[in-house]
C-alpha positions as CSV (number, residue, x, y, z in Angstrom):
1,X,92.6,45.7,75.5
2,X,95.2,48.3,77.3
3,X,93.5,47.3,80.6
4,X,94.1,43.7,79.9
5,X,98.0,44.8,78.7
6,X,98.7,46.9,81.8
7,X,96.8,44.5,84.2
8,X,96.2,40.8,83.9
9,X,99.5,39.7,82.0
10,X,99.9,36.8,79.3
11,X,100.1,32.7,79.3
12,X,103.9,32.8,80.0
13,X,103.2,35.4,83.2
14,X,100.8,33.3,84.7
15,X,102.6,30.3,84.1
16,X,105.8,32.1,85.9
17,X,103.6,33.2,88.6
18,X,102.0,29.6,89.1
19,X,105.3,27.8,89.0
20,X,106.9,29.7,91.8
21,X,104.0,30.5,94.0
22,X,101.9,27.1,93.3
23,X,104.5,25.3,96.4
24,X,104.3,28.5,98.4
25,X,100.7,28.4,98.8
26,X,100.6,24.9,99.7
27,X,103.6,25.3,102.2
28,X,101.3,28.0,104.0
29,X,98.2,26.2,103.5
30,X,99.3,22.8,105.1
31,X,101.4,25.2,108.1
32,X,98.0,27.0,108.8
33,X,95.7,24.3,108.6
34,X,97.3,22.5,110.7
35,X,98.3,25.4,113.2
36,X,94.5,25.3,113.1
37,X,94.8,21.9,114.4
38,X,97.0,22.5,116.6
39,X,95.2,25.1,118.0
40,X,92.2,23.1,118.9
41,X,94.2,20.6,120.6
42,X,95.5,22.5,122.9
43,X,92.3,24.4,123.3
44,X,90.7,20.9,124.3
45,X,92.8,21.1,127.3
46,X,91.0,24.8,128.3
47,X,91.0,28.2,127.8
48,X,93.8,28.9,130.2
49,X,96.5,26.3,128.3
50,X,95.0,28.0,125.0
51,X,96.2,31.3,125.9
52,X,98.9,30.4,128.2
53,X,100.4,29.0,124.9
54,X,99.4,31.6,122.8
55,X,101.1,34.4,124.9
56,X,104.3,32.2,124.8
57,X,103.9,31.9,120.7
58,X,103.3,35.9,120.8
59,X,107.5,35.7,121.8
60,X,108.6,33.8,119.7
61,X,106.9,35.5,117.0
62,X,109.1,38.2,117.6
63,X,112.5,36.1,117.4
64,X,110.7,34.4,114.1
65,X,110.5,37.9,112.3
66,X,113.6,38.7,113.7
67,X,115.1,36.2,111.6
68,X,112.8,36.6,108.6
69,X,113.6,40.5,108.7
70,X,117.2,40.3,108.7
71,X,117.4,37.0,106.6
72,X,115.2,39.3,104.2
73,X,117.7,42.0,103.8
74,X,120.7,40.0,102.7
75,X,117.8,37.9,100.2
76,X,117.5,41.8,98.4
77,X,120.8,40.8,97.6
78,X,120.5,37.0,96.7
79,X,117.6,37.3,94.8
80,X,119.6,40.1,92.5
81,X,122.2,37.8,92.7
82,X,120.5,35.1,91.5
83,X,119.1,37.0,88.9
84,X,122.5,37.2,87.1
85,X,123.7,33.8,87.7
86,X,126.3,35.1,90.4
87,X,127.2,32.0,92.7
88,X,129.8,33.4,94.2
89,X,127.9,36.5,95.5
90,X,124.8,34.3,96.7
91,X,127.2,32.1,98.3
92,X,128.8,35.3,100.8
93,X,125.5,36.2,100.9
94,X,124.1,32.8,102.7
95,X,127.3,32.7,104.8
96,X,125.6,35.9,105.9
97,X,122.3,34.4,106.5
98,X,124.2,32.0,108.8
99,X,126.0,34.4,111.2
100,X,123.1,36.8,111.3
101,X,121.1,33.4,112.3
102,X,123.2,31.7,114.6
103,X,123.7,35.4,116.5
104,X,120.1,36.2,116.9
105,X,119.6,32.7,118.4
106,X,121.8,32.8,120.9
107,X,120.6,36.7,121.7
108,X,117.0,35.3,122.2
109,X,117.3,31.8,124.1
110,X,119.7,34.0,126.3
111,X,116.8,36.6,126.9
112,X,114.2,34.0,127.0
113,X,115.9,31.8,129.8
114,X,116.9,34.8,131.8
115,X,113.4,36.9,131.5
116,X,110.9,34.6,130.1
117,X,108.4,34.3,133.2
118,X,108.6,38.3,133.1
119,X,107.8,38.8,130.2
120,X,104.8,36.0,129.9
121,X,103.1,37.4,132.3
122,X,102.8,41.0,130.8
123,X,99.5,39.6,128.7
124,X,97.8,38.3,132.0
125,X,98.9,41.1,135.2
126,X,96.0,43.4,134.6
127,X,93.0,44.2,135.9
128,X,91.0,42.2,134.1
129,X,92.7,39.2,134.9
130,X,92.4,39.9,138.7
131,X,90.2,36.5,139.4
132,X,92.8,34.1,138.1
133,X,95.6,31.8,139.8
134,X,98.2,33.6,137.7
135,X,100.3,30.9,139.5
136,X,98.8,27.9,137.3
137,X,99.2,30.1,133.8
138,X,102.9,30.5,134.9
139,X,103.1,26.7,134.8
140,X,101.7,26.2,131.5
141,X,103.6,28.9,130.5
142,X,106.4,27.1,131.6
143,X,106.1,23.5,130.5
144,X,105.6,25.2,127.0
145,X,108.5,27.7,127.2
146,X,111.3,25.5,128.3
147,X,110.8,23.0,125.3
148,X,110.3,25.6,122.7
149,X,113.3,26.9,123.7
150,X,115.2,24.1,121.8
151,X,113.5,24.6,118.6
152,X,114.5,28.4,117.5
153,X,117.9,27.0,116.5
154,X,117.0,24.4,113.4
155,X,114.1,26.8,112.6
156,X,116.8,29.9,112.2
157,X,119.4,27.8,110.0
158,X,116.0,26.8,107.5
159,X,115.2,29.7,107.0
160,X,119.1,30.3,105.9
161,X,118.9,27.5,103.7
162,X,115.1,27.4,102.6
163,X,115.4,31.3,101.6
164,X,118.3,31.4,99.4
165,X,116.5,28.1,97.7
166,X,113.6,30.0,96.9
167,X,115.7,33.0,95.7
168,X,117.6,30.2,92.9
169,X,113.5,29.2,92.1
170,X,113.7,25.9,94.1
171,X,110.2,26.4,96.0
172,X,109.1,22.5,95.4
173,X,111.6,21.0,97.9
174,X,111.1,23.5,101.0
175,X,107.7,23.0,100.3
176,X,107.9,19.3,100.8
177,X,110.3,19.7,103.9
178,X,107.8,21.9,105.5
179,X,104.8,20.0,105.1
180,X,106.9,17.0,106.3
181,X,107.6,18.8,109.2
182,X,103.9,19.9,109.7
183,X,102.5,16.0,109.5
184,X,105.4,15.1,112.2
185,X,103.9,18.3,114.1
186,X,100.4,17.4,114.0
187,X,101.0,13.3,114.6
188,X,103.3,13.7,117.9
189,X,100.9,16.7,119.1
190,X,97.8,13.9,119.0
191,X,100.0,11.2,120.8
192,X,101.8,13.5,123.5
193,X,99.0,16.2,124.0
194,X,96.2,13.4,124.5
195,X,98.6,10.3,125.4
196,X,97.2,8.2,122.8
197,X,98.7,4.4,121.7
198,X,100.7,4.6,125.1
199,X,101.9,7.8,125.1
200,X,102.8,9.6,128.1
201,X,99.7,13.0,128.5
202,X,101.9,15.6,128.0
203,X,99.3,18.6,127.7
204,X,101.2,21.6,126.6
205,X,104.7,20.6,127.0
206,X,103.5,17.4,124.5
207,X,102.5,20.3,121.8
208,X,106.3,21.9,122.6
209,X,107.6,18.1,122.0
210,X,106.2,17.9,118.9
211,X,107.2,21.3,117.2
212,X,110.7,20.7,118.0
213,X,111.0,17.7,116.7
214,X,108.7,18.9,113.7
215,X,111.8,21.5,113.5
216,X,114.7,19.2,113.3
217,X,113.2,16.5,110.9
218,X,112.4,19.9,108.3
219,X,116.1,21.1,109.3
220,X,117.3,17.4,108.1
221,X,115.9,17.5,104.2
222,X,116.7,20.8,103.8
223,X,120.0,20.9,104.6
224,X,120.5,17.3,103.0
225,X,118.9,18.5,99.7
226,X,120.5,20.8,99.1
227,X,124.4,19.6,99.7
228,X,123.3,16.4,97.8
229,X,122.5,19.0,94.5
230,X,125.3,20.7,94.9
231,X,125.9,20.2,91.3
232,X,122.6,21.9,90.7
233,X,122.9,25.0,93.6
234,X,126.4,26.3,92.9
235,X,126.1,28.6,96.0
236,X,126.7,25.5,98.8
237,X,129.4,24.4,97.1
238,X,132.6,25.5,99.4
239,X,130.2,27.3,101.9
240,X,131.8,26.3,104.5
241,X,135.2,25.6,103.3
242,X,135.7,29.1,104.3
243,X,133.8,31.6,106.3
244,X,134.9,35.1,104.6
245,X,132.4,37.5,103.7
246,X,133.5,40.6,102.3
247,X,133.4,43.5,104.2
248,X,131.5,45.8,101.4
249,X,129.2,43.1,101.1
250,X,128.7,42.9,104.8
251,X,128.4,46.7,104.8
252,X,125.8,47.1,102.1
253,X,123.7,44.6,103.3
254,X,123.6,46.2,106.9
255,X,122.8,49.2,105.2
256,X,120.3,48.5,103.1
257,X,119.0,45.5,105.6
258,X,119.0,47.2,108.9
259,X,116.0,48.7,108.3
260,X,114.3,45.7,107.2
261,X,115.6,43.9,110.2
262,X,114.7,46.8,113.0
263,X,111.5,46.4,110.7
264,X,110.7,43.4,111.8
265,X,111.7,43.2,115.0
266,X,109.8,46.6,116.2
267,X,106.7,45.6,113.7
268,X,106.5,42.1,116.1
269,X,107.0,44.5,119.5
270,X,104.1,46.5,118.2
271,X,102.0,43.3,117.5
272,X,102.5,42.3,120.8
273,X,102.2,45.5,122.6
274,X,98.6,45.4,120.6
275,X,98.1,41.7,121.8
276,X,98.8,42.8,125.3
277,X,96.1,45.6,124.3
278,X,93.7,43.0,123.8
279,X,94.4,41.0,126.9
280,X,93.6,44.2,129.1
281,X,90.1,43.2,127.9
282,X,89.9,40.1,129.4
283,X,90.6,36.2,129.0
284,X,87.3,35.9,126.0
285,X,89.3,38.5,124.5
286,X,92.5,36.3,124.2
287,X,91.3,33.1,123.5
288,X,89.0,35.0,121.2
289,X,91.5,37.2,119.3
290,X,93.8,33.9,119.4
291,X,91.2,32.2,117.1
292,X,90.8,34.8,115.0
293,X,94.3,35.2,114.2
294,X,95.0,31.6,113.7
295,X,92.6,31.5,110.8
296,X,93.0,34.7,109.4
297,X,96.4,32.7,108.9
298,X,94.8,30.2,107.0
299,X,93.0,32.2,104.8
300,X,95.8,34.5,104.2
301,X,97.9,31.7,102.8
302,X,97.8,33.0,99.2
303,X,98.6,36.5,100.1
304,X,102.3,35.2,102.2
305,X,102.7,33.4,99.0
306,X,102.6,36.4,96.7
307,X,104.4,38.7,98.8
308,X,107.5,36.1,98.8
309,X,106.4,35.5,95.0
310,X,106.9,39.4,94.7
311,X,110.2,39.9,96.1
312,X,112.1,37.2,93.9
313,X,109.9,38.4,90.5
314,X,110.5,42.0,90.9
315,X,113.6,41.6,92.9
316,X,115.3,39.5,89.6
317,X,114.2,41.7,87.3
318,X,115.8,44.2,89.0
319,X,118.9,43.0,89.1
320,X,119.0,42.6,85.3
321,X,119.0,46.2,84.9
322,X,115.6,46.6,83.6
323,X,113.2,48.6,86.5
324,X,110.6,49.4,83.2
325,X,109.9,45.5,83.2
326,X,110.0,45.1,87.0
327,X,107.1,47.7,87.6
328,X,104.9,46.3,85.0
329,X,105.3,43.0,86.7
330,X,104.9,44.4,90.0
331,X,101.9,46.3,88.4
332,X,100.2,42.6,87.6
333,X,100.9,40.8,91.0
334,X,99.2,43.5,92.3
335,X,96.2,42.9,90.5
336,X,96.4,39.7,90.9
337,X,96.6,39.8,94.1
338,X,94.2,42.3,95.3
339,X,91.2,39.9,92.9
340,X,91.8,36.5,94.6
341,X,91.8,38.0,97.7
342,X,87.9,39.4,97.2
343,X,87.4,35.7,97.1
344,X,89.3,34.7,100.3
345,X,87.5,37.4,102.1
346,X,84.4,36.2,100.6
347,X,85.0,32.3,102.0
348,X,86.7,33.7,105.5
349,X,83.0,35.8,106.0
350,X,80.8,33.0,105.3
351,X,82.8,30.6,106.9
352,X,83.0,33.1,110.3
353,X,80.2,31.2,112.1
354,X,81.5,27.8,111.8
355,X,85.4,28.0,112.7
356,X,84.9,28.8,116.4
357,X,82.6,25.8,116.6
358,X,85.4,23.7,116.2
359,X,86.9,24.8,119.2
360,X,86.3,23.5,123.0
361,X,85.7,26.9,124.5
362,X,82.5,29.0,126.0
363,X,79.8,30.3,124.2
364,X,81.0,34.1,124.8
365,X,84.4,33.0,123.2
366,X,83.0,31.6,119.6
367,X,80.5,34.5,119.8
368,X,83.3,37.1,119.6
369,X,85.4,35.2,117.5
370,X,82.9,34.7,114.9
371,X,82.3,38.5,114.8
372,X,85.9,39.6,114.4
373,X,86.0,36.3,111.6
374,X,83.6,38.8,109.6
375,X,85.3,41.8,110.1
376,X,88.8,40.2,109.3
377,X,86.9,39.0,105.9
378,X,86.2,42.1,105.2
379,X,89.4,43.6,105.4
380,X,91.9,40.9,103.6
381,X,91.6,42.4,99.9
382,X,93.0,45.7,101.6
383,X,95.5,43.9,103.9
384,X,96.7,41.7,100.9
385,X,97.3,44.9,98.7
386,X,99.0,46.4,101.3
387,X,101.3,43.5,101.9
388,X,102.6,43.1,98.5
389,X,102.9,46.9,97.8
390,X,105.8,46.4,101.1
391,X,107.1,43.4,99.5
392,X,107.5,45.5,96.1
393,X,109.1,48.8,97.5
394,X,111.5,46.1,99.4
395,X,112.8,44.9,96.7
396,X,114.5,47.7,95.3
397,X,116.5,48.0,98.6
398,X,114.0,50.8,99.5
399,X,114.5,49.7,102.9
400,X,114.1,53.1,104.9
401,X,111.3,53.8,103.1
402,X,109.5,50.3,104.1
403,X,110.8,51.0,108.0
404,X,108.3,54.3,107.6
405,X,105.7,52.4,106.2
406,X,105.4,49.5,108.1
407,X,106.9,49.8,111.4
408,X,106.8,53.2,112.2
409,X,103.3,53.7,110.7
410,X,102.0,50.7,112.9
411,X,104.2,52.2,116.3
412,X,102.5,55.8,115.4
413,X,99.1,54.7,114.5
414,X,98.0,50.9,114.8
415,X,99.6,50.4,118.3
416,X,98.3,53.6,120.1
417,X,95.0,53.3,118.3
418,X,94.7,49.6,120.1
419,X,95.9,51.2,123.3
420,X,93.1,54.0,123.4
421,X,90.5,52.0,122.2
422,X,91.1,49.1,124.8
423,X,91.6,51.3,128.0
424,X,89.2,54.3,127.2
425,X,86.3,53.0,125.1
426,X,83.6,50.8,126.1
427,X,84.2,49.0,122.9
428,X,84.2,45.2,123.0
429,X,87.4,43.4,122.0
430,X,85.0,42.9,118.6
431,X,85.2,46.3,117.1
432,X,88.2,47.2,118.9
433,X,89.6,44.8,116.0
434,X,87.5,46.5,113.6
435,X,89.3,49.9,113.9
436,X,92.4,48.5,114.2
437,X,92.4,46.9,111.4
438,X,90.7,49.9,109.2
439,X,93.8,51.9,110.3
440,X,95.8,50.2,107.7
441,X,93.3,51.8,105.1
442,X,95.6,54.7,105.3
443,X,98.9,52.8,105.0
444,X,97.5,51.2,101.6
445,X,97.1,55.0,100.4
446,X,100.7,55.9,101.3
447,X,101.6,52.6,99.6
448,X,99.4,53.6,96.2
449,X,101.8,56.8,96.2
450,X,104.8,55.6,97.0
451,X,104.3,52.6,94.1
452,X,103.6,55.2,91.4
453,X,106.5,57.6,92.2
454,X,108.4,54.9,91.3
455,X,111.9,55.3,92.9
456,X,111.5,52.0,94.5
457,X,113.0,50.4,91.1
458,X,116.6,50.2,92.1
459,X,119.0,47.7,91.2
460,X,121.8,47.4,94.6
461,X,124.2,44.3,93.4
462,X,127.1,45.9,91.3
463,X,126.4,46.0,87.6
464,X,128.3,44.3,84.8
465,X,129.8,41.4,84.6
466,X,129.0,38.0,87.0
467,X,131.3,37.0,89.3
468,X,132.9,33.6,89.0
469,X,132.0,31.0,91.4
């Protein structure tokens, strides 16, 4: 019975729990199914276009958590803002979003424009890759690029909009914006990519075509949802009527979210300085690491859930003053978490054989994907755990501490672990993967210690009384 108390929570928990994170996991699983789809269109065109794209998507990973790190950082705030009822703080708090978006977009299509080629070609100027016409890879490369280029804008401003929704408890509508997005995705990748019904054959730049525009019709219901409720989401009303944010507020979010943000941003360098790793290995090891990641993402759609679901529980109760009630919560999603995800892993290993036959690729290529498919199984329940314990320590503002043990731990460890294993081992790209992934078996202990000391429980908005809108 004091397992059961400390553990698995009541009826009203788990009806919380469902009601928030029930639109989250089908956002991700419609995003990553059909980025599965997506993938195997393009890979229908070859192995080059698949990784030509892919090496392009590694870039724009790095804007994506760019944004999501420092639109995280200001939603310590909103979510503790929200927690009180304080429109008026949420409000300064998405004009935030919006500058720290609009910024960062113009910082990256400027980079991108200038140094994109450059910095595309990193994953495929190596030895291994002395036998191909690096000259037709620059021009799928670039048929891809230049259209992408259009969509980081109406992707930055959602996630402006779409996070300080979830932080008021509105998951259901950015849900449905996203998934409308995905099906607009998916049906003008089949007509351009293929040039079906009389559509031009696009190839790659027809899979750019139809992510942009996938971008602006999500973009559209968001942003028209939520002005149309402003009745219902006090925060948009007079958001733009006037562009002050208060200096203290910009100053504590800088504080406490500049960490999260350089987080991010070095976190998605590392990932790519271990995806350029991988490509030292060879084009099977691309394509092959490319379809392992891709569903890993589709069986991980439950854990991205409950680490958003984790950062708006814990993150309100915080910001009601009571850090007792937010550890025993955070104590349950834990739990939670780490049991669902021996199932996932469960399903991703005995589905390991079958994913890479989906794809048009060689033999070689499904081989080694299928064996890295197993090993990823293996490892989500730890990966999962790991996850939400950084989501948790976040949301007290514990942002240094979350810099240490995510991006610094993956810069000293993961990264240079890849690095070694790739150019000094005769490992295959197979259990190369293997031990870089059981390197974060010692960032989940450092999480289990840093969860029970406890001084992750802080509350950062001002205490007392709300704010009028």
């Amino acid at each position: 019975m004091k397992f059961i108390q400390k553990y698995i929570g009541d009826k009203a928990f788990y009806k919380m729990l469902f009601i928030l994170v029930f639109p989250l996991i089908i956002q991700q699983g419609v995003t990553n199914l059909v980025n599965l789809l997506d993938n195997m269109m393009v890979g229908a065109l070859g192995t080059a276009q698949m990784t030509s794209v892919a090496a392009v998507n590694q870039l724009i990973f790095v804007f994506n958590l760019t944004i999501f790190g420092g639109i995280s950082g200001a939603s310590i705030f909103g979510a503790q803002f929200a927690g009180v009822g304080d429109d008026k703080g949420l409000r300064e708090t998405f004009r935030f979003k919006m500058y720290f978006s609009l910024a960062v977009t113009a910082l990256a299509m400027t980079v991108f424009w200038l140094w994109g080629d450059r910095l595309v070609m990193l994953f495929f100027n190596n030895e291994a890759n002395r036998d191909l016409d690096l000259s037709v890879l620059l021009g799928y490369t670039r048929d891809y690029f230049g259209v992408m280029l259009l969509g980081l804008l109406p992707f930055a401003v959602v996630q402006a909009y779409a996070g300080t929704l979830r932080e008021t408890g509105e998951t259901f509508v950015p849900m449905v914006a996203s998934v409308t997005a995905i099906f607009v995705n998916l049906g003008f990748n089949y007509l351009l990519i293929f040039g079906h019904f009389g559509f031009p054959r696009l190839g790659v730049r027809g899979a750019a075509i139809a992510t942009v525009l996938s971008r602006y019709v999500e973009l559209l219901i968001v942003v028209l949802y939520t002005h149309l409720r402003s009745s219902r989401f006090g925060f948009i009303r007079g958001a733009y009527r006037s562009l002050y944010v208060p200096a203290h507020l910009v100053r504590d979010i800088a504080v406490t979210g500049s960490p999260l943000m350089f987080n991010e941003v070095l976190w998605s360098l590392a990932m790519t300085s271990i995806t350029h790793s991988y490509s030292t290995l060879g084009m099977t090891a691309m394509a092959a690491a490319n379809i392992t990641s891709t569903a890993w993402n589709l069986f991980c759609i439950i854990m991205f859930a409950m680490g958003t679901a984790v950062s708006i529980i814990v993150g309100r109760e915080l910001g009601r003053g009571n850090p007792d009630g937010a550890k025993d919560l955070a104590r349950k999603l834990l739990f939670v978490t780490f049991a669902v995800h021996i199932v996932m892993g469960a399903l991703l290993v005995s589905c390991a054989r079958l994913i890479p036959m989906l794809y048009n690729t060689e033999q070689i290529v499904k081989d080694t994907a299928a064996t890295m498919l197993i090993f990823a199984g293996l490892m989500i329940p730890m990966h999962a755990l790991v996850h939400c314990i950084y989501f948790t320590i976040r949301s007290g503002g514990k942002t240094v501490v979350t810099f240490l043990f995510d991006c610094v731990f993956t810069w000293v460890v993961t990264a240079p672990l890849a690095y070694l294993l790739c150019h000094f081992t005769p490992l295959s790209i197979a259990y190369v993967y293997l031990f870089v992934q059981l390197s974060d078996a010692l960032k989940l202990l450092i999480g289990i210690v840093l969860l029970k000391r406890g001084s992750w429980a802080n509350t950062v908005i001002p205490t007392g009384e709300k704010q009028q809108a």
